[in-house]
N, C-alpha and C positions, 0 to 999 in steps of 0.2 A: 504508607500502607495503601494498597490498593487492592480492588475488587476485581475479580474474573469473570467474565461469562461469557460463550458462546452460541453459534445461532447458525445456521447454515438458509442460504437461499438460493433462489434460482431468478423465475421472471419476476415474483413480486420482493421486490425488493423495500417492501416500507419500512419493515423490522431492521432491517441493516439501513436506513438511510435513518431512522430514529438515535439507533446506534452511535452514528457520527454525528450525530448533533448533539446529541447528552457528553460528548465531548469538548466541546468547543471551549474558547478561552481558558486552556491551559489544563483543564478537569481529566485529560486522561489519552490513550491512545488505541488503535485498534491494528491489526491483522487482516490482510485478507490474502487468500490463498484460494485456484482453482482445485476444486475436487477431482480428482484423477482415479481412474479405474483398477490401476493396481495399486499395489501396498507399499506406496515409496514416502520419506520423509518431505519435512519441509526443509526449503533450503535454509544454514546456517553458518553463519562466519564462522571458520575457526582459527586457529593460531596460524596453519598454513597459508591460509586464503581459501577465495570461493571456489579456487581450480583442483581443490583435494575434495570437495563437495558433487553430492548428487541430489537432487529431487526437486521438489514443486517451487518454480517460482512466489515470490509472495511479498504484497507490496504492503508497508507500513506508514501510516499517517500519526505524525506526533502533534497534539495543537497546542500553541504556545500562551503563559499568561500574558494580560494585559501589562503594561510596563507603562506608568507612571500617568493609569487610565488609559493612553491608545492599546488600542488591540494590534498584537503581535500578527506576521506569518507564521502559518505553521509549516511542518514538513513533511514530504512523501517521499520513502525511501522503496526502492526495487530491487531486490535480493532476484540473481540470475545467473546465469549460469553462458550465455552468449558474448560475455566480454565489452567492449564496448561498441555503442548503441549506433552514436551518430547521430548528430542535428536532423535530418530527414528523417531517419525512423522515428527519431522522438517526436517530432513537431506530428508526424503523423498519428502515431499514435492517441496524442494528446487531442488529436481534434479541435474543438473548436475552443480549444482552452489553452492559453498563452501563460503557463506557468513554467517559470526563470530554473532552468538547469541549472544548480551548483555544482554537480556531480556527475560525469559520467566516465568514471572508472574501471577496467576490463577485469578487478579482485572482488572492488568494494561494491558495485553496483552502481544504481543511479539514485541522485539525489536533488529534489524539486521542491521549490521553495511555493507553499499554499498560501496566495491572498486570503486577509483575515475576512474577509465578507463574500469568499466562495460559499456556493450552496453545497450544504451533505450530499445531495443529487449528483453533482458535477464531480464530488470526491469521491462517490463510488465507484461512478461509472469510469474516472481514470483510474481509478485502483484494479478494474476487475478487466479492465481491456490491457495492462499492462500485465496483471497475472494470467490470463488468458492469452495472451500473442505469446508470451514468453516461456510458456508452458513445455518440457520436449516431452510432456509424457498424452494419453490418450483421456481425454475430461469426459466428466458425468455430464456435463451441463450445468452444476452448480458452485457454489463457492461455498466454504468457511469462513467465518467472520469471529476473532477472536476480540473480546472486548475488557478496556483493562482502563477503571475509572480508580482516579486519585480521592481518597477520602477526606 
């Protein structure tokens, strides 16, 4: 079973980097998606693939349990709609954070494996510069932050 809750922010981001940290080792996962000025969904896989799909990019962080005491990687996936990405955009995007591509697929999106002793800081701000560059629609300025804790 697991708990919902949402929170939207913009430059102060404390409440969404709180957020990812009441996550950590394996306790749950989060959403985050650019808020966009017209009335379009979020992007969603479906039986077709992402290319039968339209709307807001939106990147997901799953944290994983400890396993046998060491703490796990967790995962950050990117639901998009540009196909695939390429080592150069990604590395740039990712800035000054060297986290291991598993995934960069032109259906499934991309998929990046998170050191277990990254800071919530360094997970936002790749979550919301990937939903933000990936964006094709026109942003508020802010983000949705969906939050989804394992009980």
């Amino acid at each position: 079973m697991s708990r919902q809750s949402q929170l939207r922010f913009s430059t102060d981001r404390a409440d969404a980097v709180a957020a990812i940290a009441s996550i950590d080792s394996g306790r749950g996962w989060c959403n985050v998606v650019a808020v966009v000025t017209d009335d379009v969904p979020d992007l969603k896989v479906n039986f077709f693939g992402l290319w039968a799909n339209r709307g807001a990019a939106m990147a997901s962080y799953v944290s994983s349990p400890p396993l046998r005491g060491e703490p796990q990687p967790g995962s950050l996936g990117v639901l998009h709609s540009r196909g695939r990405l390429g080592l150069e955009l990604i590395n740039s995007l990712l800035g000054p954070e060297s986290f291991k591509v598993l995934q960069d697929h032109s259906q499934r999106g991309l998929l990046l494996e998170i050191p277990p002793d990254t800071a919530p800081e360094s997970i936002l701000e790749v979550m919301c510069t990937f939903s933000s560059a990936l964006c094709d629609y026109e942003m508020t300025g802010s983000w949705r932050l969906d939050l989804y804790t394992r009980s």
